[in-house]
N, CA, C and O atoms as CSV, one atom per row, in Angstrom:
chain,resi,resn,atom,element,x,y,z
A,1,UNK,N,N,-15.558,-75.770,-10.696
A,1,UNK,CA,C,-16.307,-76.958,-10.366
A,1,UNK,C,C,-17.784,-76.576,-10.333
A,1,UNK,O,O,-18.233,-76.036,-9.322
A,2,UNK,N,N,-18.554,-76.824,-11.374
A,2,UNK,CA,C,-19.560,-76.640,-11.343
A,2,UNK,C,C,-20.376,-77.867,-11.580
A,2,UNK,O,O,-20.046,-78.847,-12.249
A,3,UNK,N,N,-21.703,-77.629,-10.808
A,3,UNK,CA,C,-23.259,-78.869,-10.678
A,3,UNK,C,C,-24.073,-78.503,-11.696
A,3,UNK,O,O,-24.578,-77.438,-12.050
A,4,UNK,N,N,-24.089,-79.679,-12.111
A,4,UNK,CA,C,-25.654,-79.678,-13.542
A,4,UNK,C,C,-27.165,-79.757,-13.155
A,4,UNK,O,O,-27.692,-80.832,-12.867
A,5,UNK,N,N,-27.927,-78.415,-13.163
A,5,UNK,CA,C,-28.685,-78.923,-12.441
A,5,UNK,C,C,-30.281,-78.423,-13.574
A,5,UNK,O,O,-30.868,-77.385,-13.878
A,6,UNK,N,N,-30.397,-79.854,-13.851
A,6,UNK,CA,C,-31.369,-79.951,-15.357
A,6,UNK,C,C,-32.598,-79.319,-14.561
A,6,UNK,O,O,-32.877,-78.147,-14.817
A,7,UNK,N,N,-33.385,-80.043,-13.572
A,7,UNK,CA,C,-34.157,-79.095,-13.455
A,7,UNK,C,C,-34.421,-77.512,-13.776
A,7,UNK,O,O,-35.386,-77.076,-14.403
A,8,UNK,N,N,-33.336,-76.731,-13.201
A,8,UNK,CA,C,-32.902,-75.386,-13.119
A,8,UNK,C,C,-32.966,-75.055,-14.834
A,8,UNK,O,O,-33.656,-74.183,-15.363
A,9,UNK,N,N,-32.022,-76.035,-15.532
A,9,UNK,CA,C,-32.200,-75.247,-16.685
A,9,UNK,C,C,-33.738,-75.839,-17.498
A,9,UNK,O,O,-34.128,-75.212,-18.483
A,10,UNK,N,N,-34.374,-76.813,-17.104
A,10,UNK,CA,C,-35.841,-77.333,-18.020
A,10,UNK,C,C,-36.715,-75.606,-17.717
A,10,UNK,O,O,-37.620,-75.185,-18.438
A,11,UNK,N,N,-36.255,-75.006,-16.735
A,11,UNK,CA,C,-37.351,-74.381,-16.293
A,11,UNK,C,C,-36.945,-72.717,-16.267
A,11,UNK,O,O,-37.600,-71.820,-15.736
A,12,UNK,N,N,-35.626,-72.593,-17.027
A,12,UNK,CA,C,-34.644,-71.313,-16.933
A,12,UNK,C,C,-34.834,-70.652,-15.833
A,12,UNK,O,O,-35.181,-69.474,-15.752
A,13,UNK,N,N,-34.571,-71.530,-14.800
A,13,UNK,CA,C,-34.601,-70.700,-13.831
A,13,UNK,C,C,-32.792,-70.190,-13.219
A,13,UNK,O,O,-32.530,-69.443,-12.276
A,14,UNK,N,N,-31.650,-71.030,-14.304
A,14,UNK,CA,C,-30.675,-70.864,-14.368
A,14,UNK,C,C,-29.902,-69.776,-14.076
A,14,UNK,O,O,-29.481,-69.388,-15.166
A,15,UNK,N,N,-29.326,-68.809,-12.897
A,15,UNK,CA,C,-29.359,-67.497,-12.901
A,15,UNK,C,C,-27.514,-67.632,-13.849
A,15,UNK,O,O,-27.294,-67.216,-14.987
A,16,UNK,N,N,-26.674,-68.194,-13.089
A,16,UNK,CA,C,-25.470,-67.764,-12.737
A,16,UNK,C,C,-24.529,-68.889,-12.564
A,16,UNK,O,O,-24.934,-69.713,-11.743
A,17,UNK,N,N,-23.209,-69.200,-13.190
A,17,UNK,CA,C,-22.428,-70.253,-11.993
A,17,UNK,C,C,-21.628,-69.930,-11.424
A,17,UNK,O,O,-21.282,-68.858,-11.920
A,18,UNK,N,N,-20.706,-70.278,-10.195
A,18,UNK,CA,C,-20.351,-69.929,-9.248
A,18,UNK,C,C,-19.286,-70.319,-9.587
A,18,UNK,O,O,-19.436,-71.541,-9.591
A,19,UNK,N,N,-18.196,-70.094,-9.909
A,19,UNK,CA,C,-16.444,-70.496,-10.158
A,19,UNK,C,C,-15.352,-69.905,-9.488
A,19,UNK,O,O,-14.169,-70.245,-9.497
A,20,UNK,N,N,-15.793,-69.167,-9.026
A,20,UNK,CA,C,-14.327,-68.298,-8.134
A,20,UNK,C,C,-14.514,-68.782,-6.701
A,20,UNK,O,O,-14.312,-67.907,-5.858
A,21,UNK,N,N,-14.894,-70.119,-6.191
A,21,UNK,CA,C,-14.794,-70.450,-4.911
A,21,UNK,C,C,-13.882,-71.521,-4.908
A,21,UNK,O,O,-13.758,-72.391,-5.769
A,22,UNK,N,N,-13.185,-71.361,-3.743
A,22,UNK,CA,C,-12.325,-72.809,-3.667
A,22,UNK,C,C,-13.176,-73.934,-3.285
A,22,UNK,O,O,-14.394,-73.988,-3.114
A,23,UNK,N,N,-12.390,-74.694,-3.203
A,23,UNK,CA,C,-12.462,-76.308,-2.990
A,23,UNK,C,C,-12.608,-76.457,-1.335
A,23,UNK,O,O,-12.164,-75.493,-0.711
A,24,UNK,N,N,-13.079,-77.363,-0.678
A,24,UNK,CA,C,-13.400,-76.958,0.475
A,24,UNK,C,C,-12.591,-77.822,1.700
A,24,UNK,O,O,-12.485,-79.040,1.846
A,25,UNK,N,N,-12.078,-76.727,2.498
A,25,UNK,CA,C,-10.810,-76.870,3.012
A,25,UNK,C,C,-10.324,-78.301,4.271
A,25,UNK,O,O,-10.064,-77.976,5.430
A,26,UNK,N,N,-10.272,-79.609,3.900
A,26,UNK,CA,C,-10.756,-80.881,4.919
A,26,UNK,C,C,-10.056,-81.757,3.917
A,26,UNK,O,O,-10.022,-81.760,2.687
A,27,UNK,N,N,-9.499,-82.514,4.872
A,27,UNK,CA,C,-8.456,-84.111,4.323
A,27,UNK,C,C,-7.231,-83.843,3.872
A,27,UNK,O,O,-6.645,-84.235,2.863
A,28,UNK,N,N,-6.861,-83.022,4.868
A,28,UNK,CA,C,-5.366,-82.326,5.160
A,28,UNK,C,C,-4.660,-82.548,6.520
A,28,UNK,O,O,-5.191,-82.761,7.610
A,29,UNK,N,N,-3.405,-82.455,6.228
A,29,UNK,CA,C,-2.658,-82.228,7.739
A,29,UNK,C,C,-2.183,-80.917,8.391
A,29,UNK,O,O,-1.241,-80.169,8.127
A,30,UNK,N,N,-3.108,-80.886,9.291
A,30,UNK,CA,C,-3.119,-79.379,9.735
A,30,UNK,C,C,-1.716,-79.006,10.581
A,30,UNK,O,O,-1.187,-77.935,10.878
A,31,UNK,N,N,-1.413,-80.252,10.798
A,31,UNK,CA,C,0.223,-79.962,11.032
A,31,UNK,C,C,1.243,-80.031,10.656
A,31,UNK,O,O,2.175,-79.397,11.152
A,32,UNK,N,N,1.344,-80.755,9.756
A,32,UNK,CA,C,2.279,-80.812,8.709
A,32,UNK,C,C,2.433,-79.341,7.789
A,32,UNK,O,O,3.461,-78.783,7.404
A,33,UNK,N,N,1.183,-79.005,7.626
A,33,UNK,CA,C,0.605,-77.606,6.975
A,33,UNK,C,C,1.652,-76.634,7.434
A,33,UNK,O,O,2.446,-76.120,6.646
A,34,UNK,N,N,1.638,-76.356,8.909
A,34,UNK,CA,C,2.026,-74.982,9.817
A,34,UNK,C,C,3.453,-75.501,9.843
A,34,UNK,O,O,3.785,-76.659,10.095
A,35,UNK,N,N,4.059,-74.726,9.617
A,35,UNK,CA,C,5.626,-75.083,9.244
A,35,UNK,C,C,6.241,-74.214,10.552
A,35,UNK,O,O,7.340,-74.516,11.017
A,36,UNK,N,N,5.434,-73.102,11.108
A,36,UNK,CA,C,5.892,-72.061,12.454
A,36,UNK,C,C,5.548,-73.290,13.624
A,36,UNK,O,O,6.383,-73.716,14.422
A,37,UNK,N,N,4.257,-73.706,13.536
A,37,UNK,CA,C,3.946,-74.292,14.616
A,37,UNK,C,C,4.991,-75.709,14.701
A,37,UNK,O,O,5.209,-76.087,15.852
A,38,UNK,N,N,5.563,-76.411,13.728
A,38,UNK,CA,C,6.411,-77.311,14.054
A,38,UNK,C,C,7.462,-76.910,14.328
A,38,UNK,O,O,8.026,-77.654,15.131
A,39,UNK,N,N,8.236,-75.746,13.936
A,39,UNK,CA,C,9.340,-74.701,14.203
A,39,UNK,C,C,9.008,-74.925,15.919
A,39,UNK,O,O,9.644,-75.755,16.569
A,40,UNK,N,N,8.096,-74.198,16.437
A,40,UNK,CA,C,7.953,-74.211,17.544
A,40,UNK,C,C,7.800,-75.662,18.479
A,40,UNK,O,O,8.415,-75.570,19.541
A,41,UNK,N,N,7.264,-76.660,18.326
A,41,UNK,CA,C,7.100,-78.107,18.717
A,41,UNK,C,C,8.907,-78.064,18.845
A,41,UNK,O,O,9.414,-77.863,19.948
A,42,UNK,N,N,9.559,-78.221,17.911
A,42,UNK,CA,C,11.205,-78.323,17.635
A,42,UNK,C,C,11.775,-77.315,18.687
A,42,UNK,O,O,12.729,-77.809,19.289
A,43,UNK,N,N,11.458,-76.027,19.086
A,43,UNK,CA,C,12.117,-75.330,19.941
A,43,UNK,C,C,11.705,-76.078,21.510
A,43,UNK,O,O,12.420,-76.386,22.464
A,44,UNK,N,N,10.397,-76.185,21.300
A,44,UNK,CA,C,10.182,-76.440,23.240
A,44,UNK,C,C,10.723,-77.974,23.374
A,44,UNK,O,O,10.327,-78.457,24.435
A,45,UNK,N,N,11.455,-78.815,22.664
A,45,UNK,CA,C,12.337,-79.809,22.730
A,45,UNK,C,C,11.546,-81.647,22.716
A,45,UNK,O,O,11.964,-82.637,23.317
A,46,UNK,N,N,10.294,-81.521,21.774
A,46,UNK,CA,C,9.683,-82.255,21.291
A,46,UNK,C,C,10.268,-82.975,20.111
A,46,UNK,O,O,10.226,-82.368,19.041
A,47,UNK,N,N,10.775,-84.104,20.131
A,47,UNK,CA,C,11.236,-85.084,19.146
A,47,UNK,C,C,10.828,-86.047,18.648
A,47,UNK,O,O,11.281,-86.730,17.730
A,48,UNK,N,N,9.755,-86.154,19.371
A,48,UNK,CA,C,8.659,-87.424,18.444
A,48,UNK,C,C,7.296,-86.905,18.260
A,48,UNK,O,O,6.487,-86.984,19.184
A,49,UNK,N,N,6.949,-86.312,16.988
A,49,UNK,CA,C,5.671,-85.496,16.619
A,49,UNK,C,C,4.732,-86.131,16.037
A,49,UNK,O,O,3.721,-85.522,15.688
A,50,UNK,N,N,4.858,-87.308,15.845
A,50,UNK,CA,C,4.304,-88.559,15.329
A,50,UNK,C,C,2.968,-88.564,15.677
A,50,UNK,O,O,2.177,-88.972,14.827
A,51,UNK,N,N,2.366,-88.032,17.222
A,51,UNK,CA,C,1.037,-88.476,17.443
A,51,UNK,C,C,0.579,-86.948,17.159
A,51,UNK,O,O,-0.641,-86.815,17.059
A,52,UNK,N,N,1.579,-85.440,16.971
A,52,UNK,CA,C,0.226,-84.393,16.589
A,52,UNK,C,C,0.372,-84.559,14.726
A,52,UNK,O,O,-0.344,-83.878,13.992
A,53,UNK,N,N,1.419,-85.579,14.164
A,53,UNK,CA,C,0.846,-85.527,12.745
A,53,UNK,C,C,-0.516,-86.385,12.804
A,53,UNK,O,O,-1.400,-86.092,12.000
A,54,UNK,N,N,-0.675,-87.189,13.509
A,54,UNK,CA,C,-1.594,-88.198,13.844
A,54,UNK,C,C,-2.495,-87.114,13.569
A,54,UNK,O,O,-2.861,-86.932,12.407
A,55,UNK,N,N,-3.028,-86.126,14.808
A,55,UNK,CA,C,-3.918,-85.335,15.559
A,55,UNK,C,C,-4.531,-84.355,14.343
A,55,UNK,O,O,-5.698,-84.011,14.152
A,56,UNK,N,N,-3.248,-84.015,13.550
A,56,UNK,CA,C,-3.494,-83.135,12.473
A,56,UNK,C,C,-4.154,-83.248,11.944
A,56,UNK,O,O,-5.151,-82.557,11.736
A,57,UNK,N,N,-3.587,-84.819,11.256
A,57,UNK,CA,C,-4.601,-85.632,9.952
A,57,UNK,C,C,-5.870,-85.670,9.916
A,57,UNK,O,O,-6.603,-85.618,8.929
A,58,UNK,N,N,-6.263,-85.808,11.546
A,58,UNK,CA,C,-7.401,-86.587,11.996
A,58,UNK,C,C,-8.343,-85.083,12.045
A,58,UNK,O,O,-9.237,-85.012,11.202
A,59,UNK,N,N,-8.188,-84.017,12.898
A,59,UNK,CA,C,-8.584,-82.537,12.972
A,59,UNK,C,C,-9.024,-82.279,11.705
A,59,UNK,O,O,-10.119,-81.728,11.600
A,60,UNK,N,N,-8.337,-82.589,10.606
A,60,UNK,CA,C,-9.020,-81.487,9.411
A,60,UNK,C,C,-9.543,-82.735,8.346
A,60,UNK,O,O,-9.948,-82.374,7.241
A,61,UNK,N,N,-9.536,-83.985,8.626
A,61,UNK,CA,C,-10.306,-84.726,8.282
A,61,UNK,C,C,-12.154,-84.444,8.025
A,61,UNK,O,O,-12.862,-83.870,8.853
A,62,UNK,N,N,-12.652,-85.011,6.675
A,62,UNK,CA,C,-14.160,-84.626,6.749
A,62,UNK,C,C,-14.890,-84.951,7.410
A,62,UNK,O,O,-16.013,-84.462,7.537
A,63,UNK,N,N,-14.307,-86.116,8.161
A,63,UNK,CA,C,-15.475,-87.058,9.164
A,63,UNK,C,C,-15.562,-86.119,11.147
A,63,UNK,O,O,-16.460,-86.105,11.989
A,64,UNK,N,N,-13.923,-85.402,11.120
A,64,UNK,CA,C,-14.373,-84.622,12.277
A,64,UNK,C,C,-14.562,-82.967,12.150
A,64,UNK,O,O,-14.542,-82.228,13.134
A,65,UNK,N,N,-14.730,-82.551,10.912
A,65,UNK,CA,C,-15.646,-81.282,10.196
A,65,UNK,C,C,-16.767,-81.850,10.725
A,65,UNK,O,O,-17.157,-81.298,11.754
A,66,UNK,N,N,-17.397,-82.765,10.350
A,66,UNK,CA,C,-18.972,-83.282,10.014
A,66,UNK,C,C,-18.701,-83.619,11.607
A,66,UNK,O,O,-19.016,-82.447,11.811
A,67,UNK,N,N,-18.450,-84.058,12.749
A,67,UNK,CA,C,-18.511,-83.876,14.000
A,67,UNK,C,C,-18.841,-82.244,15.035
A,67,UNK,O,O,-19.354,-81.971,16.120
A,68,UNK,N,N,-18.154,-81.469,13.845
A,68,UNK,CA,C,-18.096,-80.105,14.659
A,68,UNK,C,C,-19.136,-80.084,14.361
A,68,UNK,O,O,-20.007,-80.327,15.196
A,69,UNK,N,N,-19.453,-79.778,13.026
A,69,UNK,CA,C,-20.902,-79.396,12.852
A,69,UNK,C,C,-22.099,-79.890,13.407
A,69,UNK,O,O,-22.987,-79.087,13.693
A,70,UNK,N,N,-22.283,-81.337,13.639
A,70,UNK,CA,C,-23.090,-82.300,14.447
A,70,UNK,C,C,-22.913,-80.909,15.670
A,70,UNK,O,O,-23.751,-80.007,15.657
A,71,UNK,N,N,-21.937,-80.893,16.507
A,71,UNK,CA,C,-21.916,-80.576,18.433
A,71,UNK,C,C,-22.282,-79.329,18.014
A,71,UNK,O,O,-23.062,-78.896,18.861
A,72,UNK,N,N,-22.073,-78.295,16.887
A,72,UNK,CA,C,-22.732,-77.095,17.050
A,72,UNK,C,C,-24.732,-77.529,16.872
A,72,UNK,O,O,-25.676,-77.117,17.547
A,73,UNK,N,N,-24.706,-78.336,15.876
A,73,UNK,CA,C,-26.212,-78.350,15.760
A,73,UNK,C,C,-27.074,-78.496,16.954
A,73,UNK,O,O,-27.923,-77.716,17.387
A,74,UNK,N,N,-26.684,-79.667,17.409
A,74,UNK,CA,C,-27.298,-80.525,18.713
A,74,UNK,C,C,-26.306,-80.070,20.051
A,74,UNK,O,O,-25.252,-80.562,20.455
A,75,UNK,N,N,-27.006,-79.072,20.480
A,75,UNK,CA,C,-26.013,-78.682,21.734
A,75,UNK,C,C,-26.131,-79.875,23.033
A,75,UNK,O,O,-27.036,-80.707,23.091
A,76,UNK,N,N,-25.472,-79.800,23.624
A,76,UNK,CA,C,-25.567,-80.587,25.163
A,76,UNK,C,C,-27.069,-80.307,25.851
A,76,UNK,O,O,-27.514,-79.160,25.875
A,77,UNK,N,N,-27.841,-81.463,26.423
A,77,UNK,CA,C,-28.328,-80.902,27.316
A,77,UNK,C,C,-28.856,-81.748,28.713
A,77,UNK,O,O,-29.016,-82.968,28.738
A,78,UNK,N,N,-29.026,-81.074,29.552
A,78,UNK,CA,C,-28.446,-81.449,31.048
A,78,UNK,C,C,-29.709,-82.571,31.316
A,78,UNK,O,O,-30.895,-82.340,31.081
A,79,UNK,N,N,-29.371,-83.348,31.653
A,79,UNK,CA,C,-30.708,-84.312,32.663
A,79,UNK,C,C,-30.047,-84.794,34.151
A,79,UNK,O,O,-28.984,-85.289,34.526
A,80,UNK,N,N,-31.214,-84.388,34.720
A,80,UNK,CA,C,-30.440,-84.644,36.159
A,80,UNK,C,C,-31.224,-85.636,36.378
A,80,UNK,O,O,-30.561,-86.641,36.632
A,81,UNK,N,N,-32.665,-85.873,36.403
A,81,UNK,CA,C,-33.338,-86.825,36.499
A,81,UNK,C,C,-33.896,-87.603,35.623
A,81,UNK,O,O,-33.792,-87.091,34.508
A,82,UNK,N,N,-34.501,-88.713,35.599
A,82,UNK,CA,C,-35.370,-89.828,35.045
A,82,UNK,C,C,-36.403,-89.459,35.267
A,82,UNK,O,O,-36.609,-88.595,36.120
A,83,UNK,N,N,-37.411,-90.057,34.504
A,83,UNK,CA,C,-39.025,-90.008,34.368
A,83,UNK,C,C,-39.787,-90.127,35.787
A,83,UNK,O,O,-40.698,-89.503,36.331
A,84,UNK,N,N,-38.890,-91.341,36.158
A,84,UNK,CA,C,-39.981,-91.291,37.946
A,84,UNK,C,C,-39.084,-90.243,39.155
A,84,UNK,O,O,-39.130,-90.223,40.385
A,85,UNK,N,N,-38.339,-89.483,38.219
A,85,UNK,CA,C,-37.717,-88.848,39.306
A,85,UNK,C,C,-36.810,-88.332,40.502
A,85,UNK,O,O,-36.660,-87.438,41.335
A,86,UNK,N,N,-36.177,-89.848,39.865
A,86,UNK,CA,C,-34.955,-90.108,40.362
A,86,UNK,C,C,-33.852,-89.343,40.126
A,86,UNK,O,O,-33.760,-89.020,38.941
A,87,UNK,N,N,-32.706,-88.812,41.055
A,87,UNK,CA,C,-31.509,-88.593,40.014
A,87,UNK,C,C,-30.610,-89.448,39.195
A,87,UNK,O,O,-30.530,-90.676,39.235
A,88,UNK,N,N,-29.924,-88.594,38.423
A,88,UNK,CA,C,-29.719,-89.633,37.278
A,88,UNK,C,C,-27.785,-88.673,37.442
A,88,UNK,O,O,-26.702,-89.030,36.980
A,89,UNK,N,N,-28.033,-87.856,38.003
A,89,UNK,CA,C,-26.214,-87.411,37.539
A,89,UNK,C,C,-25.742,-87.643,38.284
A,89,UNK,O,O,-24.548,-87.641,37.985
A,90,UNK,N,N,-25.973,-88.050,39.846
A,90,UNK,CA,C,-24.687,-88.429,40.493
A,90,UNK,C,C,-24.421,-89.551,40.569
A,90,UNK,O,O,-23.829,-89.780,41.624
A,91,UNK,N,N,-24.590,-90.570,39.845
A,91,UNK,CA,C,-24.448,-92.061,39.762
A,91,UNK,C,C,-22.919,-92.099,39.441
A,91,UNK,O,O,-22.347,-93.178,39.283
């Protein structure tokens, strides 16, 4: 899977293309996937798995990739107060 990228070649600045990488790993069921981990769901006496295929789907979905990445970028951060000074966290 390779990108055309005309600029790069108007200007040979073209080094190389990149083909031995996979495809990138999202819009899968991460539980359906693990065939041990449902082995195991089945031993501890779970019979309706319905909401971690749910959980699966949803986990390796691109839209909550692009979430992880968001909470790593923008970490948490604490406000205890408002501008005039007030507290604001134990409300």
């Amino acid at each position: 899977m390779t990108q055309p990228y005309p600029l790069a070649d108007k200007l040979l600045a073209s080094t190389h293309r990149v083909e031995n990488q996979p495809p990138p790993l999202e819009n899968y069921n991460s539980y359906t996937a693990d065939r041990v981990l449902q082995e195991g769901v089945k031993r501890e006496g779970i019979t309706d798995d319905t909401s971690l295929k749910t959980f699966g789907f949803w986990a390796d979905s691109a839209k909550a990739i692009a979430l992880g990445f968001d909470a790593n970028r923008y970490p948490p951060q604490l406000m205890t107060h408002d501008r005039q000074g007030h507290r604001i966290d134990l409300r």
